[in-house]
C-alpha positions in Angstrom: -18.4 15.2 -8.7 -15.5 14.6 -6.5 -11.9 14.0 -8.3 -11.1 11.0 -5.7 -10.1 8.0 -6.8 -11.2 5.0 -4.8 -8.6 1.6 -4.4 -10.6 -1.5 -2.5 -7.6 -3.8 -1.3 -9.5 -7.4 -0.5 -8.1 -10.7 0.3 -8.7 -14.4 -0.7 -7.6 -17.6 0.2 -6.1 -17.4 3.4 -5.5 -14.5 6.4 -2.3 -12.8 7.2 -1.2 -12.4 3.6 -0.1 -8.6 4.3 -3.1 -6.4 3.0 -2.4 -4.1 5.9 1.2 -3.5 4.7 0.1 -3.5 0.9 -2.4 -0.5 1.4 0.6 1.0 3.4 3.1 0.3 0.7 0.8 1.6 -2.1 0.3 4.6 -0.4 4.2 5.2 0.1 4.4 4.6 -3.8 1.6 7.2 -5.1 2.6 10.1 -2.2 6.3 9.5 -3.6 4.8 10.5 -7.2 3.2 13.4 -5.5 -0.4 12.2 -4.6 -2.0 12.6 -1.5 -3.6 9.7 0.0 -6.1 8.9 3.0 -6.2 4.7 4.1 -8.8 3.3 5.8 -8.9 -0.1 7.3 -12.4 -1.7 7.5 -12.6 -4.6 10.4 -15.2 -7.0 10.0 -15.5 -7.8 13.6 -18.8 -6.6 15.9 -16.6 -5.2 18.6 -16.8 -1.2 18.5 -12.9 -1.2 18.5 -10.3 -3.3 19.5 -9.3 -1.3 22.9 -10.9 -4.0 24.9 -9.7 -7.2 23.3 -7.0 -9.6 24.3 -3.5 -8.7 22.1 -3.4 -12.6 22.1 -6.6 -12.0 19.9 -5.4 -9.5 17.7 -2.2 -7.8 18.6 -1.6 -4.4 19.9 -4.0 -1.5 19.8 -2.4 1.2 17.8 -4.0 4.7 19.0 -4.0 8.0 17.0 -4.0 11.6 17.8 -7.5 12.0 18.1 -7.9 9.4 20.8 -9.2 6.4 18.9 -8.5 2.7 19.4 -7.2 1.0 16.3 -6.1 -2.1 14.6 -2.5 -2.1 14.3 -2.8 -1.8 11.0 -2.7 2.3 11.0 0.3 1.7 12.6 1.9 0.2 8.8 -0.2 3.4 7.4 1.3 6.0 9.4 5.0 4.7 9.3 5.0 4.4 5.9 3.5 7.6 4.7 3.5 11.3 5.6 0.0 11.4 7.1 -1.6 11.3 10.1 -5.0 9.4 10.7 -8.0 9.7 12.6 -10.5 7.7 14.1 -12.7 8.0 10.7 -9.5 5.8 9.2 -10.7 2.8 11.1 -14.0 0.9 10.9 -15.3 -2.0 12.3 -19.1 -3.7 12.0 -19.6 -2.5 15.8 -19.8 0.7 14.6 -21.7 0.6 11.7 -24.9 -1.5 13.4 -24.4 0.7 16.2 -25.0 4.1 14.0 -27.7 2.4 12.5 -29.3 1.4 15.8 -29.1 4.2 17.1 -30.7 5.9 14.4 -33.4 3.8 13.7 -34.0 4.2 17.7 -34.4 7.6 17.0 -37.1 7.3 14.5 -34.6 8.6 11.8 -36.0 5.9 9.3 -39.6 7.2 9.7 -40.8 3.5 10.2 -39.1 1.8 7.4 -38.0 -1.8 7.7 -34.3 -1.3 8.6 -31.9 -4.0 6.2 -28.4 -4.6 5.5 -29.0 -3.1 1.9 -29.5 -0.2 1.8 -28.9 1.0 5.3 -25.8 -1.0 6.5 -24.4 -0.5 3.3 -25.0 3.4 3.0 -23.4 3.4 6.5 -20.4 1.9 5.3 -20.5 3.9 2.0 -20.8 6.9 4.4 -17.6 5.9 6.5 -15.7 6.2 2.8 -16.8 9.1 1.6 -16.2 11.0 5.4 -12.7 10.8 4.8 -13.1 13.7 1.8 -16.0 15.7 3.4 -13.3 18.1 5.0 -10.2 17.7 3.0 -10.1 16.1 -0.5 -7.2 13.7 -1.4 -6.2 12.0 -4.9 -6.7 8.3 -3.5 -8.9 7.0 -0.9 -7.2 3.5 -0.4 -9.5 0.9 1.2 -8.4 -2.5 3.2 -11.7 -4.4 3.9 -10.9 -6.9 6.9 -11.1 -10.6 7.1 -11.1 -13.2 3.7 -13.5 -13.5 1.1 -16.3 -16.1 1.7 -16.1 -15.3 5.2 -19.9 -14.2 6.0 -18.8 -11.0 8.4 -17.3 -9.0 5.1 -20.6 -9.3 2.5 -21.8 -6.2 3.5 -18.5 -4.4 3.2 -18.3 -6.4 -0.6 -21.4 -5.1 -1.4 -20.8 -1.6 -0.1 -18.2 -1.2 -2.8 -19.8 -3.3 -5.6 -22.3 -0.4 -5.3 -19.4 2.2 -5.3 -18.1 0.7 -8.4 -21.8 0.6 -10.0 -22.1 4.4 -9.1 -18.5 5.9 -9.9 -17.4 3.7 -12.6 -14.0 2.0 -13.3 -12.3 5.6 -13.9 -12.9 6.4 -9.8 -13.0 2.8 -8.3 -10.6 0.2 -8.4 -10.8 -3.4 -7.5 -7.4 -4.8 -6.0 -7.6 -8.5 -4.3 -4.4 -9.7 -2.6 -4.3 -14.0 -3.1 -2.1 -16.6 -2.3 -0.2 -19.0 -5.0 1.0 -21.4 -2.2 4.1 -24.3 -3.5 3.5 -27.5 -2.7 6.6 -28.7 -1.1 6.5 -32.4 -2.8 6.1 -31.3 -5.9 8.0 -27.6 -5.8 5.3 -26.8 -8.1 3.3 -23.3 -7.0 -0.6 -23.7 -7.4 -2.9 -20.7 -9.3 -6.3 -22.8 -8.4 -6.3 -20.9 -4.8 -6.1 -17.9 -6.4 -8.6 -19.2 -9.2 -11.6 -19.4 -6.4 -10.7 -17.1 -4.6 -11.3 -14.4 -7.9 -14.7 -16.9 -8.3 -16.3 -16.1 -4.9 -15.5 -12.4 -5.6 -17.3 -12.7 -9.0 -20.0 -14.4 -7.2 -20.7 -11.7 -5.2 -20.5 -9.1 -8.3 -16.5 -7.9 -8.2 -14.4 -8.5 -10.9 -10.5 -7.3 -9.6 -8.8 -5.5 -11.5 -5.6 -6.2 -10.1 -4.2 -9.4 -8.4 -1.1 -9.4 -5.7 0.1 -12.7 -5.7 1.8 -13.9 -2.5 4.5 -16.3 -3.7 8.1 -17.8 -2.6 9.6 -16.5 -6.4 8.4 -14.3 -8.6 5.9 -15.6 -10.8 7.3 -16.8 -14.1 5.2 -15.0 -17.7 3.9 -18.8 -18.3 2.0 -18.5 -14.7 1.4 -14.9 -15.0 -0.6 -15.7 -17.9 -2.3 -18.6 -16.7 -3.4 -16.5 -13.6 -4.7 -13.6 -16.4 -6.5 -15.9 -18.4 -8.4 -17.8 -15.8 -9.2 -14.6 -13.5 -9.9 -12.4 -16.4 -7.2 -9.7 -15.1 -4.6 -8.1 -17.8 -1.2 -9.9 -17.7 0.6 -6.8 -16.4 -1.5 -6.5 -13.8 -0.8 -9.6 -12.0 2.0 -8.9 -9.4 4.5 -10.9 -7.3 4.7 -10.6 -3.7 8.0 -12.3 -3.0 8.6 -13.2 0.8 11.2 -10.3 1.8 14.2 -11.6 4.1 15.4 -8.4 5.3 12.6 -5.6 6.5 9.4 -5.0 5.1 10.5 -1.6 4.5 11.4 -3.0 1.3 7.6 -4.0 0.1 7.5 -0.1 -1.2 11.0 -0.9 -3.4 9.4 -4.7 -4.4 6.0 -3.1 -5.8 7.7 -0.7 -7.5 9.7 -3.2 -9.6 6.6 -4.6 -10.6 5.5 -1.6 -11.5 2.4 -1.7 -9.3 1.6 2.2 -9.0 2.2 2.6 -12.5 -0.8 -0.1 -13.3 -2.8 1.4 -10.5 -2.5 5.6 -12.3 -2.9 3.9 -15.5 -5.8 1.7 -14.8 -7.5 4.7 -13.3 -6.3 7.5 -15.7 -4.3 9.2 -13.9 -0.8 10.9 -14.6 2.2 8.8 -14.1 4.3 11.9 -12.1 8.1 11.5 -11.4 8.9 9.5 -8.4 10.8 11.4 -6.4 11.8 7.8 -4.3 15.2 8.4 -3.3 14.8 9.5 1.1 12.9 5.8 1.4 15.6 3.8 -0.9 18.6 5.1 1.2 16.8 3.8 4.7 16.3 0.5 3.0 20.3 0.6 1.9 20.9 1.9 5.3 19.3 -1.4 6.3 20.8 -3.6 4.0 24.2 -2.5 4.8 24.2 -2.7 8.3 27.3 -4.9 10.2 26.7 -4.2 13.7 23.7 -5.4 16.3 22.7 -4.7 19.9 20.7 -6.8 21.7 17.2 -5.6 23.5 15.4 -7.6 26.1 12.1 -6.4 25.6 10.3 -8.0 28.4 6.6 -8.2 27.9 3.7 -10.8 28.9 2.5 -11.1 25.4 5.6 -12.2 23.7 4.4 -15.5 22.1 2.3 -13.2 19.7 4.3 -10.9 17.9 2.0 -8.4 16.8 1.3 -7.5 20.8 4.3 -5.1 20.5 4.7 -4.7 16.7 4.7 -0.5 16.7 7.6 -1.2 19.7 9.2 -3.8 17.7 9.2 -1.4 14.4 10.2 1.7 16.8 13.4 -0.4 17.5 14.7 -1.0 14.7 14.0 3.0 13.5 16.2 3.4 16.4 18.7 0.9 15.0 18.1 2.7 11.6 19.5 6.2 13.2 22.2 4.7 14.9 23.5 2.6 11.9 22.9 -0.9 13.9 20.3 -3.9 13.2 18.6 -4.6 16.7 18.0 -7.6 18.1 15.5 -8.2 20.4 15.2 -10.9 22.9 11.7 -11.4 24.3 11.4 -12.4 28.1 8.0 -13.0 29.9 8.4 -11.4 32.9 6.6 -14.5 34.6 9.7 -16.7 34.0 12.0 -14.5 35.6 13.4 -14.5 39.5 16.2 -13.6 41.5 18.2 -16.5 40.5 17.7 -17.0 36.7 17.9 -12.8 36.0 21.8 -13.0 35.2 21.7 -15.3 32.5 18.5 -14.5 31.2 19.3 -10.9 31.0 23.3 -12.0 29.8 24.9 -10.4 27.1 21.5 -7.8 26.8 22.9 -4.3 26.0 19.7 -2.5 26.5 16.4 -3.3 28.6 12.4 -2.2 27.5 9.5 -2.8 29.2 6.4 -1.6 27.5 3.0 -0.8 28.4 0.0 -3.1 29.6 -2.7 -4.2 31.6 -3.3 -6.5 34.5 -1.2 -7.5 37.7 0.6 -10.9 35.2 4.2 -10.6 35.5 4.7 -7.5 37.2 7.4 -8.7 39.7 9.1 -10.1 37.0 9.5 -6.8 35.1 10.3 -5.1 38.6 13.5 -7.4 38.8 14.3 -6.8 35.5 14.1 -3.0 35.8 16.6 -3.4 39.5 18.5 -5.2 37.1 18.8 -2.9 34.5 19.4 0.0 37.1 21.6 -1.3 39.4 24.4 -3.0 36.5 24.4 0.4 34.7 22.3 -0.9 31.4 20.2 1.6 29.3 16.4 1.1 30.2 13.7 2.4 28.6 9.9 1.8 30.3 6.7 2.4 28.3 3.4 3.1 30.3 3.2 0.4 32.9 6.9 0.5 32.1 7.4 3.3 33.6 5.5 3.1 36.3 7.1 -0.4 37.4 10.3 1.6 37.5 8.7 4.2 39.8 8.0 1.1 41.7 11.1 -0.7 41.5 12.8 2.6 42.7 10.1 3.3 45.4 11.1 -0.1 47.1 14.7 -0.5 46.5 16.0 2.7 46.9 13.4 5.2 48.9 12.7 1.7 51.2 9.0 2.2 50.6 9.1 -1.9 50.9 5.2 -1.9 50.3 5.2 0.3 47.9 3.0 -0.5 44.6 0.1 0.7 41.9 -3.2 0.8 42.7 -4.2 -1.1 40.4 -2.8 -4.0 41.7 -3.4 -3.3 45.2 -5.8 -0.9 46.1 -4.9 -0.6 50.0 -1.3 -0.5 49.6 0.8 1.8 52.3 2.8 3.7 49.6 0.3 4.0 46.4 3.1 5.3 44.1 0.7 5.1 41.0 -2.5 5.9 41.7 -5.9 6.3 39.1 -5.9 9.7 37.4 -8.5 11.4 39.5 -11.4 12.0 36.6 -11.3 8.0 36.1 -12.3 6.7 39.5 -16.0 7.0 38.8 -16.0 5.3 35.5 -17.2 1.7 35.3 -17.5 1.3 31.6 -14.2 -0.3 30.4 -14.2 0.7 26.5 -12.9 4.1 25.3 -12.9 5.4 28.8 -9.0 5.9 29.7 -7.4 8.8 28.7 -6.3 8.3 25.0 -5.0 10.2 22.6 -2.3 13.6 21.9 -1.3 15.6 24.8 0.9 18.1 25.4 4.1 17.6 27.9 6.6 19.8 29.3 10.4 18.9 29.2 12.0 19.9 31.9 15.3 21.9 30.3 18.3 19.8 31.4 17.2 16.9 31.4 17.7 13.9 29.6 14.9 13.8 28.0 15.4 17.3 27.0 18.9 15.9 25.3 16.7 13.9 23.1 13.9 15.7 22.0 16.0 18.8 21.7 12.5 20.5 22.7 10.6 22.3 25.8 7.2 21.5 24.3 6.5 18.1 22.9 3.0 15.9 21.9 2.7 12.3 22.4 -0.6 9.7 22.4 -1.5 8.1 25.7 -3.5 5.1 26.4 -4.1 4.2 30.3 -5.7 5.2 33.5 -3.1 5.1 36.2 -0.1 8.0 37.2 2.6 8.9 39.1 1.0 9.9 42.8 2.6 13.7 43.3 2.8 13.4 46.6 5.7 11.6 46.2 8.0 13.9 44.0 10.2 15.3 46.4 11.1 11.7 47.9 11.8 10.6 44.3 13.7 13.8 43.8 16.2 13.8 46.5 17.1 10.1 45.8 17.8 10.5 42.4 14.9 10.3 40.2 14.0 13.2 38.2 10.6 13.9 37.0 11.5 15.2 33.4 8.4 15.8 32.1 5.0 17.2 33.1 1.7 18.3 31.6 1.2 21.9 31.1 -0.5 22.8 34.0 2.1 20.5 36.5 -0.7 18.4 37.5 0.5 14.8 35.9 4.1 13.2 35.4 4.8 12.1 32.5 9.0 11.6 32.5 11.1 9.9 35.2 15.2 9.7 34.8 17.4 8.5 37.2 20.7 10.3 37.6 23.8 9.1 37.5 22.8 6.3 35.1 23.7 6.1 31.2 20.6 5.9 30.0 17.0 5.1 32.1 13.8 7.0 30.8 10.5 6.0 31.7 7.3 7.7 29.7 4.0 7.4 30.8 3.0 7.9 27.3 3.6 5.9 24.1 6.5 7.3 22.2 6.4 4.0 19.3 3.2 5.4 18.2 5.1 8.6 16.5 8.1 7.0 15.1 8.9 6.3 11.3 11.5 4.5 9.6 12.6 7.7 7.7 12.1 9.8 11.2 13.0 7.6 14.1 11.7 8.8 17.2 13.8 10.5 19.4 13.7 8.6 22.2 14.3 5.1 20.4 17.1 6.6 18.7 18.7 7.9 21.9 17.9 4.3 24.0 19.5 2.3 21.0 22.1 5.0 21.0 23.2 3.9 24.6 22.9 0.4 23.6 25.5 0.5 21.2 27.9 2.5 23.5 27.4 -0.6 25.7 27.6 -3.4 23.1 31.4 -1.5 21.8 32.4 -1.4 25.2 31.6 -4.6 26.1 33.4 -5.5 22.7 36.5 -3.8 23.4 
């Protein structure tokens, strides 16, 4: 029988209350004991993935090397451990009815009524255990999506009641992350959220065996105990999750005070190994003791929802991490910028990033804000559609191509400057179809870009359907702007610099997707660099 040990991660009471970054933190606390780990998130939702939904809806869609659409989510799993994830790490309902269907098209059920249980639950059951089939880890650790008594997770419930039935308590452990809100009148905090929340799990055959409390203040051993009692969970096994002021890289360091991956080996028998801790608690202190800030304008139509850039947002501040500055950023929608408000909305800004998208919304507005950023000598860094508005921006203003755009947003323009990859023009099918995932890029030696990465050869993840037009290079060459970075066989652009500037990259890939607090990404660190050479300047 496999060895692997088996962590559900559930929540009650309300959404949002950080399972994502709890199954990321865990897995930064056993990997530092010397465990390996695999995390899974599993989405409730009937969308196959979330590459074709609104970030207003659910924030940005983190993609991994193989090519698959995910919930941000992997993004907290990758940047806080040492592995790399697959599209098997993420699961949504989609997926699993569309196996099934497809299946029971097939005649693969030999004309058997098809049901939730068994068939949508071995599905999902399936999903869990294909995260071992090639390469067995110590923990498989588990986020199921959504709250509990929402109707869209019973099947995922039940899929692990069964696991638990089948493995026992020694291979499958039942965590449920809860909320002990305080009401302000009183300044009392509440256990009786927490108290049903345990009750619908019970109802639907789980009994946790640890509870996370979200809380203001740690919980006092009177409300501990209270909690234990009425859920049926040991004392020690009820743990504070205390709001955290400065970074949530610091949820690892909080969890461990509690002693949460010592209950978690414990409850499940496992060797409590040294934890070799220290490379993660001097980038928190690193954190902590920072005195200086530079100011980013990242400038990006889905601003009001922070989670629409949160893998640029957390590249950032890795950046601000290498360079021994906190980084503030100052959100802009490009739709409120013009010629006459860019000066003071861009004032006191010591670095500009555009990052990538979708859709025609704001694009003049990130095109001034680019002139801007070129023209008064700031660092610029442009992400994707970044990038390309840049080629834009420098295709007008400086090559006096006047007309000149993507086709995407107009497809008869006189100087298509980005133009659709040429394998994409027949597809009509909108999900999955762009081209996604790790590719090789060439650096060009000399280059800026080259500077940073301190590398000919390099891999990063893509995620769009639109390029630099070729035809163009030599009249972006002899102005000024160098193409830095190519695929292997010279057939698609993926660097620009322009000379004579401090600092302005442009990628047509997605650079955030690769970067860790304890391993900033190159090009971050090098941006944020320039941002603080112009924030001391600017001081002195």
């Amino acid at each position: 029988m496999s060895k692997t040990r088996y962590i559900f991660i559930t929540g009650g009471v309300s959404s949002s209350l950080g399972k994502g970054v709890t199954v990321a933190a865990l897995g930064c606390l056993l990997e530092a004991r010397g465990y390996t780990v695999s995390l899974q998130k599993m989405d409730p939702y009937i969308n196959i993935d979330p590459g074709t939904m609104s970030p207003y809806q659910h924030g940005e869609v983190y993609v991994t090397e193989d090519g698959a659409e995910t919930d941000l989510d992997l993004g907290y799993y990758e940047r806080f451990t040492k592995s790399k994830f697959s599209r098997k790490n993420s699961v949504s309902t989609g997926q699993i009815y569309h196996a099934v269907i497809e299946r029971e098209r097939k005649g693969d059920y030999l004309g058997r009524t098809v049901q939730v249980v068994p068939h949508i639950t071995n599905e999902i059951r399936n999903r869990i255990y294909n995260l071992t089939r090639d390469q067995e880890t110590d923990f498989v650790i588990v986020e199921i999506g959504g709250t509990v008594g929402d109707i869209e997770s019973v099947p995922f419930l039940e899929a692990i009641r069964q696991m638990r039935y089948e493995h026992g308590a020694n291979q499958v452990l039942f965590l449920h992350l809860t909320l002990v809100p305080t009401i302000t009148a009183a300044g009392e905090a509440k256990t009786k959220p927490t108290q049903h929340s345990v009750k619908e799990l019970l109802a639907l055959g789980i009994q946790p065996d640890i509870l996370i409390c979200r809380i203001n203040k740690p919980m006092s051993k009177e409300m501990k105990n209270k909690i234990s009692l009425f859920c049926n969970v040991k004392e020690q096994n009820v743990i504070s999750a205390v709001d955290i002021d400065t970074s949530i890289y610091e949820i690892p360091l909080m969890y461990r005070e509690d002693k949460l991956d010592e209950v978690v080996l414990n409850a499940l028998g496992m060797d409590l190994r040294k934890l070799n801790f220290s490379q993660w608690e001097n980038m928190v202190k690193k954190i902590r003791n920072t005195k200086k800030t530079v100011k980013v304008a990242l400038i990006g139509k889905y601003i009001s929802l922070q989670d629409a850039y949160r893998s640029v947002y957390e590249s950032l501040a890795h950046g601000g991490i290498a360079n021994d500055v906190e980084v503030n950023v100052v959100k802009i929608n490009p739709e409120d910028i013009d010629s006459k408000n860019i000066k003071e909305l861009l004032k006191g800004v010591h670095g500009v990033l555009v990052p990538g998208g979708f859709g025609e919304r704001g694009i003049e507005g990130k095109i001034a804000a680019i002139h801007y950023a070129r023209t008064k000598q700031i660092p610029f860094f442009g992400i994707c559609l970044g990038m390309q508005c840049a080629v834009i921006e420098f295709a007008r203003n400086v090559l006096g191509f006047k007309d000149a755009n993507s086709t995407e947003f107009k497809p008869n323009v006189e100087y298509p400057v980005i133009s659709m990859i040429e394998e994409q023009k027949e597809i009509e099918r909108m999900g999955g179809t762009m081209r996604l995932g790790a590719y090789p890029c060439i650096v060009k030696k000399g280059s800026l870009a080259y500077s940073e990465y301190k590398a000919e050869r390099i891999s990063e993840r893509h995620r769009h359907r639109f390029e630099f037009t070729l035809r163009y290079k030599d009249d972006f060459e002899k102005k000024g702007m160098n193409l830095a970075g190519f695929s292997p066989d010279g057939s698609l652009a993926e660097i620009v610099e322009v000379a004579n500037h401090p600092w302005f990259v442009g990628v047509q890939f997605h650079p955030e997707f690769q970067s860790k607090p304890t391993d900033p990404h190159p090009l971050f660190a090098g941006f944020i660099r320039a941002a603080s050479k112009l924030a001391k300047k600017t001081e002195d």
